[in-house]
N, C-alpha and C positions, 0 to 999 in steps of 0.2 A: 124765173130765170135761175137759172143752176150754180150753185156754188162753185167755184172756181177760183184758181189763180189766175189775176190776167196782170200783164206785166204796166207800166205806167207807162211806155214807152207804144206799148199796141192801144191803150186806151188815148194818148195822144193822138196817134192816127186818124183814129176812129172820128174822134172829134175835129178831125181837121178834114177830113172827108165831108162829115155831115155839115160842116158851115162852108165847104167849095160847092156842093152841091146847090145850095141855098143863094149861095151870092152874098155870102155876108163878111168875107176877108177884105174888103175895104174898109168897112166897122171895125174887125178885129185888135186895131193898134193894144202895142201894148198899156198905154194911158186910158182908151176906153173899157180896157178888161178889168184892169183892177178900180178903176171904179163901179163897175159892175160888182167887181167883187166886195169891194164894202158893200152896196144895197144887199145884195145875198146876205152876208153875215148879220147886218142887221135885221134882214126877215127870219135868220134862224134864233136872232137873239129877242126879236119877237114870242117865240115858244116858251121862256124862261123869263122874260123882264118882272116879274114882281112875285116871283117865286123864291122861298126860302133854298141855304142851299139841299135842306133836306128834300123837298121838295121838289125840287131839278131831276134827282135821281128817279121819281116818277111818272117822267114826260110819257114812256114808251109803253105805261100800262095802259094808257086811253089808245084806239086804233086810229080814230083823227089826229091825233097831235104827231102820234108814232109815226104817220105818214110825212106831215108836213115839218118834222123834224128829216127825217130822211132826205125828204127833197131840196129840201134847203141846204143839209151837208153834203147832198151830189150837185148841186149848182156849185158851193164853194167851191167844193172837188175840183169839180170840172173846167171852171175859171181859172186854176190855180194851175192845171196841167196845162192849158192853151198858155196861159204866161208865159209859165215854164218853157213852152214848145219856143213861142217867137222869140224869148230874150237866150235861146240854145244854153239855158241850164239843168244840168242833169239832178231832177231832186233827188234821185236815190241818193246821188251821193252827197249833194248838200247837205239834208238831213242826215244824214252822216256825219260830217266833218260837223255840223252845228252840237248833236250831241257829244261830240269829241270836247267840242269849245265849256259845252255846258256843264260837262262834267270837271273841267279843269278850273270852271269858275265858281263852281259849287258842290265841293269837294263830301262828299262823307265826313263827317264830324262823333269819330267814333262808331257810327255800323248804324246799323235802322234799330 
């Protein structure tokens, strides 16, 4: 697959496409996603649970692990945009306004 810019808002689609297709938007509630989405995080916190944090930083040298890290952060992903999609939150800007909040609550303390 080709590198690219795809916006979050075409990747919502997409994935609102492939679960009408499917039959599966009567599942979709927003209660059953984010429990979904905990199991996801916890299968990607599976990849790392008894690794130093040096060691964290080496997940992506092995080509098994590299994968099922991956796929794990496109399930999170991907759970997170369908959220997003039904409770009509816009994360660009969420994540936005949160780094706004974060910055104002944890200020620079003299410079890096």
């Amino acid at each position: 697959m080709p590198s690219s810019i795809i916006h979050v808002r075409a990747l919502q689609d997409a994935l609102k496409a492939f679960t009408l297709e499917r039959g599966w938007q009567p599942y979709n509630s927003p209660k059953n996603l984010v429990s979904a989405l905990s199991v996801e995080a916890a299968e990607l916190l599976e990849h790392f649970v008894w690794l130093s944090p040096e060691e964290s930083y080496t997940v992506m040298g092995n080509s098994d692990t590299a994968q099922g890290v991956r796929d794990e952060l496109a399930d999170v992903f991907n759970l997170l945009l369908q959220i997003a999609d039904l409770l009509e939150v816009d994360l660009e800007s969420a994540a936005l306004e949160k780094m706004t909040k974060n910055a104002v609550k944890y200020p620079l303390e003299g410079g890096v």
